[in-house]
C-alpha positions in Angstrom: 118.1 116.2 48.8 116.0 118.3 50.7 112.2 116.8 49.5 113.7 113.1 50.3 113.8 110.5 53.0 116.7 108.2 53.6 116.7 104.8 55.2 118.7 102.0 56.1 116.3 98.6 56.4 118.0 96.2 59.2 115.3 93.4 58.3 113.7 91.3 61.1 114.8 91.5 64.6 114.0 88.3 67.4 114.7 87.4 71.3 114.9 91.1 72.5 113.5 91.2 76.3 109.6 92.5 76.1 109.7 95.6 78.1 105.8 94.8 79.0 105.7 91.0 80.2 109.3 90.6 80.9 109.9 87.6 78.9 107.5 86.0 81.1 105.2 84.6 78.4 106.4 82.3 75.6 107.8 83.7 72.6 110.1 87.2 72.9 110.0 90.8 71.3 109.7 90.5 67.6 110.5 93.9 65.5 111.3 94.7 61.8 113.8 97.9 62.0 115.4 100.8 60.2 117.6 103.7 60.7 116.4 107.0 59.2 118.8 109.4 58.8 116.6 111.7 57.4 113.1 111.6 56.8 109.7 113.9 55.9 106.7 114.2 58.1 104.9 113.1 54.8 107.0 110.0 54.7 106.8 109.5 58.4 103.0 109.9 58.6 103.0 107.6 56.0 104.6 104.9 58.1 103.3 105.0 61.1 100.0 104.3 59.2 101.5 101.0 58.4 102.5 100.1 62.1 105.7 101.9 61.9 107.1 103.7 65.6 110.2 106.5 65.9 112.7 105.9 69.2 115.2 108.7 68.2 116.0 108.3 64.6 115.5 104.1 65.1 112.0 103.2 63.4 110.4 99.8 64.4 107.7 97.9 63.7 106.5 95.0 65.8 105.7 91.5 64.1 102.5 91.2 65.6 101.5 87.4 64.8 105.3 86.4 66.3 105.5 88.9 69.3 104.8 88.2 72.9 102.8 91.4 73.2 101.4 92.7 70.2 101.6 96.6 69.7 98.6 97.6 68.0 98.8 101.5 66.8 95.9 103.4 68.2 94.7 107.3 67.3 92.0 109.2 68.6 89.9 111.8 66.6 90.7 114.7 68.5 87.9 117.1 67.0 85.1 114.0 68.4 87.0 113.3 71.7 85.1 114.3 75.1 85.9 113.9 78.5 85.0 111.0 80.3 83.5 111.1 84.3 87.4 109.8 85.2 89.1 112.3 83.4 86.8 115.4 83.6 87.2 114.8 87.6 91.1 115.1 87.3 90.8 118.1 85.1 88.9 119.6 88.0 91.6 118.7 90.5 94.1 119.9 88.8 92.5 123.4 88.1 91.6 123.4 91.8 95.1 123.1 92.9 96.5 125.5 90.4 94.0 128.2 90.9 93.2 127.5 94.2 95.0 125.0 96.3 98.2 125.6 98.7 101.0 123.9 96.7 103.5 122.6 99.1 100.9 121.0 101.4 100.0 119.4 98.7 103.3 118.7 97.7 104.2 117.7 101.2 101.1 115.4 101.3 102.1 113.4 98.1 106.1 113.2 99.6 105.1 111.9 102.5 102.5 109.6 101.0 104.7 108.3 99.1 108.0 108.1 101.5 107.1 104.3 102.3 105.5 102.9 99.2 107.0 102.4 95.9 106.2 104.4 92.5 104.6 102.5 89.9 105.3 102.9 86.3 101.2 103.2 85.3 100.6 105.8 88.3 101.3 108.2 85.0 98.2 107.1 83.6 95.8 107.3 86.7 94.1 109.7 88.6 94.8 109.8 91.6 92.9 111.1 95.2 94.5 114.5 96.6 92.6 114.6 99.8 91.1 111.3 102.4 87.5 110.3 102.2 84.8 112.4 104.1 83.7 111.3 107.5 80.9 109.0 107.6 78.0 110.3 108.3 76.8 110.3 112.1 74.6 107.6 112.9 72.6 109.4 115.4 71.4 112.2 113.2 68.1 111.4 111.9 67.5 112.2 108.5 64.4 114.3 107.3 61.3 112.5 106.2 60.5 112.7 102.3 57.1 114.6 101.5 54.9 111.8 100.4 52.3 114.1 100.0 51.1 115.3 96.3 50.6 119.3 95.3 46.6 118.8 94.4 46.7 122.9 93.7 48.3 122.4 90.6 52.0 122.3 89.3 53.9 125.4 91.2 56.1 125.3 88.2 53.8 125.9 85.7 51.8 128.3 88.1 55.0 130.4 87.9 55.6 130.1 84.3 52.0 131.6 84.1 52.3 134.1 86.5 55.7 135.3 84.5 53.3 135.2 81.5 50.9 137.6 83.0 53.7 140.0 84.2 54.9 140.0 80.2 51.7 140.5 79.1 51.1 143.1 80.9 53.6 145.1 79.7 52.0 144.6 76.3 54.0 141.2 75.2 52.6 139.7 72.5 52.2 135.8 72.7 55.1 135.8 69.9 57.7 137.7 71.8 57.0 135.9 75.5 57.4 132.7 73.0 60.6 133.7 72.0 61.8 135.2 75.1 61.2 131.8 76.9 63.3 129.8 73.9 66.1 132.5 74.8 66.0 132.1 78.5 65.7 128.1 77.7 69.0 128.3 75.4 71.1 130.4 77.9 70.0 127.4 80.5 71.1 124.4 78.2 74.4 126.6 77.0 75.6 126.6 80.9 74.9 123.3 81.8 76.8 122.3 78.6 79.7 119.9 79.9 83.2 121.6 79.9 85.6 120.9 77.3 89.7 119.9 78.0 90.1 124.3 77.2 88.3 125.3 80.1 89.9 123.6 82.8 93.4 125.1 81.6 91.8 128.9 81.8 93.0 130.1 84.8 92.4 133.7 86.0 95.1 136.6 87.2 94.6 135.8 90.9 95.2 132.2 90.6 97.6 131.4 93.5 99.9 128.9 91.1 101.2 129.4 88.0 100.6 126.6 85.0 102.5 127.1 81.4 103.6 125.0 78.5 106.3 125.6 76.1 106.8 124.1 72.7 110.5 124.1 72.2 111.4 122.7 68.8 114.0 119.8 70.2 115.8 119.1 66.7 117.3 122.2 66.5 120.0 122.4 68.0 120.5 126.3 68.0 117.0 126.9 70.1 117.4 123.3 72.0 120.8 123.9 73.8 119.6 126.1 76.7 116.7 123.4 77.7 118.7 120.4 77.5 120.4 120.1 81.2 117.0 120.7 83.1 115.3 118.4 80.7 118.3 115.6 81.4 117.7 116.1 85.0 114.1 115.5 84.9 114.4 112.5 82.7 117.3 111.3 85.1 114.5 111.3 88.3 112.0 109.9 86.2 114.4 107.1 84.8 115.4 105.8 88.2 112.0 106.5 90.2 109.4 105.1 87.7 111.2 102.6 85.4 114.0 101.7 88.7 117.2 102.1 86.5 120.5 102.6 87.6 121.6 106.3 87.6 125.1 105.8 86.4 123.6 103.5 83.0 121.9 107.0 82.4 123.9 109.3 80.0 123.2 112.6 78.4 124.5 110.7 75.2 121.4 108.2 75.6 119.0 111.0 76.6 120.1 112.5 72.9 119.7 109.9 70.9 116.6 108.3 72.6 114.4 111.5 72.8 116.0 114.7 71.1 117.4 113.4 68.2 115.0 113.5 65.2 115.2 112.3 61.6 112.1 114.8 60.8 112.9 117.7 59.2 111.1 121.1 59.9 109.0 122.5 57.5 105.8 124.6 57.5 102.7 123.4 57.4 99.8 125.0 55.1 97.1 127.1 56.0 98.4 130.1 59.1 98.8 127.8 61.1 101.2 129.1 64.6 103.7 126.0 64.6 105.7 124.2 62.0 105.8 120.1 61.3 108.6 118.7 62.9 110.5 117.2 66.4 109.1 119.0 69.7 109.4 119.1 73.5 106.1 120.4 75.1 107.3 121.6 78.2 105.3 121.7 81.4 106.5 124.5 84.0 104.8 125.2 87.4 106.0 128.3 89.4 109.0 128.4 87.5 110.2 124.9 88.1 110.1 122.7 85.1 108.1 119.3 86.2 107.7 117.4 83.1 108.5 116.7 79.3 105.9 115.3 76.4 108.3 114.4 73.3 105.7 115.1 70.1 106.3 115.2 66.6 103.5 117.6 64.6 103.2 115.7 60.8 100.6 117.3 58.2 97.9 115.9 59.4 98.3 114.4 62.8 100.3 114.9 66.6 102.0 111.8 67.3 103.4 111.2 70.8 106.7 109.4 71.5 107.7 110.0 75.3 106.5 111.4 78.7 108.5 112.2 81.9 107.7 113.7 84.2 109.5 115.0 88.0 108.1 111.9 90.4 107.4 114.3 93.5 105.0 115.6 91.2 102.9 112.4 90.9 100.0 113.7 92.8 99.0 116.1 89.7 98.2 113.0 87.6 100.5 114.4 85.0 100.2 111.3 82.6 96.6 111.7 82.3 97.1 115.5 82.3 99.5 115.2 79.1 97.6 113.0 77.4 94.6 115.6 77.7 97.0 118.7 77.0 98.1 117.2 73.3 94.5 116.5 72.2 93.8 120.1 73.3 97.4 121.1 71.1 96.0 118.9 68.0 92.8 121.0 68.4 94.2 124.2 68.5 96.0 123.6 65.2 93.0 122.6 63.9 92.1 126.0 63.9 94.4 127.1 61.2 94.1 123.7 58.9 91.0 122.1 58.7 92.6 118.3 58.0 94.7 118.4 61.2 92.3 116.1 63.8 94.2 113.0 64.7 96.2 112.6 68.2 98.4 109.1 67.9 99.0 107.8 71.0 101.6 105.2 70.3 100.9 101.5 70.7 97.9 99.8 72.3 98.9 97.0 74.2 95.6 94.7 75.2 97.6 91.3 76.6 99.4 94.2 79.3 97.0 95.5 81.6 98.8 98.4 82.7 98.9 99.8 78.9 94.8 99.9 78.5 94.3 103.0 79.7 94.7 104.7 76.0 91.8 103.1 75.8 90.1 105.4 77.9 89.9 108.3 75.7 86.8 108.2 73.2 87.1 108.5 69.3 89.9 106.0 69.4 90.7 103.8 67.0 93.0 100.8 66.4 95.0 99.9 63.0 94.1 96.5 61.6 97.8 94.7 61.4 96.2 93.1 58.2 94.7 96.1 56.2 96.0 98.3 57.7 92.4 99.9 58.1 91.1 102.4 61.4 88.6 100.3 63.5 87.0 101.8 66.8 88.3 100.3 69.7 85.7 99.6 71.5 84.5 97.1 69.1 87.9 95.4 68.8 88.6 94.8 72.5 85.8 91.6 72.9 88.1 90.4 69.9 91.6 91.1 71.5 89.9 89.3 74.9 89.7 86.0 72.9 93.0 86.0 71.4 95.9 88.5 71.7 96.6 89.0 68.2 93.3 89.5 66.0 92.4 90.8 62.3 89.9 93.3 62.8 88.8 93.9 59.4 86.0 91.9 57.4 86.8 90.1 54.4 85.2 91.9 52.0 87.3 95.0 53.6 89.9 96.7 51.6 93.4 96.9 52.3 95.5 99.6 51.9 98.1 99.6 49.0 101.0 97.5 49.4 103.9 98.5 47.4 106.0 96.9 44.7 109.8 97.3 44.0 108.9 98.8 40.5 107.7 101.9 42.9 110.6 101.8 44.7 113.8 104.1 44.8 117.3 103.6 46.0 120.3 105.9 47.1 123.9 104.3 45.9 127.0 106.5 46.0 124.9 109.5 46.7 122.6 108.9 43.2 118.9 108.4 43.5 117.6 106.0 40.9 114.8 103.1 40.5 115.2 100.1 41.8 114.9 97.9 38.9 117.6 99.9 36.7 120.1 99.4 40.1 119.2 95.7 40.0 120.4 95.9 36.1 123.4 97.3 36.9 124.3 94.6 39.4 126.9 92.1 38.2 126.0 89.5 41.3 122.4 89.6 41.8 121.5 88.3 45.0 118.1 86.3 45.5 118.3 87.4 49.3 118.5 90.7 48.5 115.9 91.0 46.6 113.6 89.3 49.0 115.0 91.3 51.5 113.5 94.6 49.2 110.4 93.0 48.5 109.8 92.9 52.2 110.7 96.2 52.9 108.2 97.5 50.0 105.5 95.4 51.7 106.0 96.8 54.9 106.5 100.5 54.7 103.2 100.9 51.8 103.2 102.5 48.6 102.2 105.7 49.9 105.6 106.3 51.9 107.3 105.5 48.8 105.2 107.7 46.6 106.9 110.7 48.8 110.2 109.9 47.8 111.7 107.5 50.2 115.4 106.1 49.3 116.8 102.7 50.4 120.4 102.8 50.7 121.9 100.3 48.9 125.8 99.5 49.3 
């Protein structure tokens, strides 16, 4: 069963602690869930498109209208993405540093800084300052007088663009060719000033004094996984206990398996030449040989979706959660290259009622899913609406939704045979009300279009 997806639906899950208000406000975590024990990216792009999220091989969905802290899924066209004045400045820190700065005073700096304050969770997210302010400026230094005075001779910068003009025609220019000559000269000008893109700033040349790399390891596979998997665990085991204060004996290599290695995606190749396959990865970010953090991806047919980051805390100072973020658009981009439809960077879940979690919203060409319709809405527009109420339709009336599926569109696996749902339900000597409700829920909630790519309930 190669071309299918199969899942287990648990049904509605209430009163788990909220990870983001701590059970402070009325009302606790609400989640529909389901195991996959093996699914397609098709099938998992699918979902995700209907509010669905992966932690291992668990898939959630959060009841928005009945959770403390709605989770609204939120993208961002990578191809329309630029940097913002926040972001490009980090970029240019964290060039500086590797191409340029000393590494262990800065290093040093960030260990000592940090020696006598604690580390807090959204510091990921941030950018922070490397080096103190600059003086103030002396007092006692008078500054020098602006030039009220007006240039009554003329404009000196079109008395040089004429005397250029001369020079060219001179040299037998004719009024065509200094024309065009000037466009040139004005193009080349407009060209460098061009604002730098996420690429540039991770170009670094031969004589850089640090050395920056990423690795793609594909994490599913056990076979090319194995020899990464103790310095991964030991990175995740600092980040664990630093950032998120757990206990280090409550961390396992078990847990670390099953919450951010194992995968129900299966590998396959994507169309077009393009240089990866779909499937479960680690990007890996190495710095002088030392591995320093981890971004957990999976790479679907159309989209990168991100599902963890952790990172080696001593290594705060480099911003790395902003730096991550910035690294996968530039990964979704660079498949782009080789197919045409690939554009989308998920980012998870947008959290508006938890103010540490609005920072996705920093990155432009982002959108929100409308819990409702299940329809892309930019965010900007929907925040004023999220500020008035926490949960929020963002789609119009006249919008339309995407399509809801039926059980007549639905296929089940029992004792290892795929067939519709209705001829099971025939076959059932006790037909259960609950059970059917139970189906018709599930159909609802994943869409047609997951279902359309072959996706088997287990029945028992």
């Amino acid at each position: 069963m190669d071309d299918y997806s199969i899942v287990e639906y648990f049904g509605p899950s209430n009163g788990s602690n909220c990870g983001y208000c701590k059970g402070s406000e009325e009302g606790t975590r609400a989640t529909h869930g389901m195991w996959a024990h093996e699914m397609t990216v098709q099938v998992y792009e699918a979902i995700i498109d209907f509010g669905w999220r992966r932690s291992g091989k668990y898939c959630y969905k959060p009841t928005l209208p009945e959770t403390c802290c709605p989770q609204y899924t939120i993208k961002c066209d990578a191809l329309a993405n630029t940097l913002t004045r926040g972001q490009r400045k980090c970029l240019k820190r964290f060039h500086n540093i590797i191409e340029n700065g000393d590494f262990k005073k800065a290093l040093e700096r960030s260990l000592s800084g940090n020696r006598n304050s604690s580390t807090d969770a959204s510091e990921s997210a941030k950018c922070t300052r490397l080096v103190d302010e600059s003086p103030e400026t002396p007092t006692n230094i008078q500054k020098p007088e602006k030039n009220t005075q007006k240039d009554k001779s003329g404009k000196k910068r079109f008395k040089r663009y004429m005397r250029k003009v001369e020079k060219l025609r001179n040299l037998n220019w004719s009024d065509d060719q200094i024309e065009k000559h000037f466009h040139l000269k004005k193009d080349a000008k407009l060209l460098k000033q061009k604002p730098k893109e996420v690429e540039d700033f991770f170009r670094f040349s031969d004589s850089a004094k640090n050395k920056f790399e990423t690795k793609l390891v594909a994490s599913a596979d056990p076979q090319t996984y194995a020899e990464h998997s103790k310095a991964e665990f030991e990175v995740y085991k600092l980040y664990q206990t630093t950032i998120h204060k757990e206990k280090e004996k409550e961390i396992s290599m078990k847990q670390f398996d099953r919450f951010l290695v194992h995968s129900p995606l299966k590998y396959s190749k994507l169309n077009g030449n393009s240089p990866v396959d779909a499937g479960s990865f680690h990007q890996q970010y190495w710095l002088n040989g030392e591995l320093i953090a981890v971004g957990v991806v999976d790479i679907l047919e159309t989209c990168l979706s991100s599902v963890y980051f952790f990172y080696n805390p001593k290594f705060n100072f480099l911003s790395l959660g902003r730096i991550s973020a910035l690294q996968e658009i530039m990964l979704t981009r660079s498949i782009h290259k080789s197919i045409d439809t690939f554009q989308y960077y998920y980012m998870g879940y947008y959290i508006h009622s938890c103010p540490k979690m609005r920072y996705k919203a920093e990155y432009s060409a982002s959108s929100l899913l409308c819990p409702e319709t299940y329809t892309w809405h930019p965010v900007e527009l929907i925040k004023p609406l999220l500020d008035k109420s926490k949960y929020s339709r963002f789609a119009d009336k006249d919008t339309k939704s995407a399509e809801f599926a039926a059980v007549k569109d639905l296929w089940v696996l029992k004792d290892y045979t795929a067939m519709p749902y209705l001829i099971y339900r025939q076959n059932q000597e006790h037909k259960s009300r609950e059970k059917d409700r139970e189906v018709i829920e599930f159909c609802q909630l994943v869409g047609k279009r997951a279902l359309a790519n072959d996706l088997l309930l287990v029945r028992n």
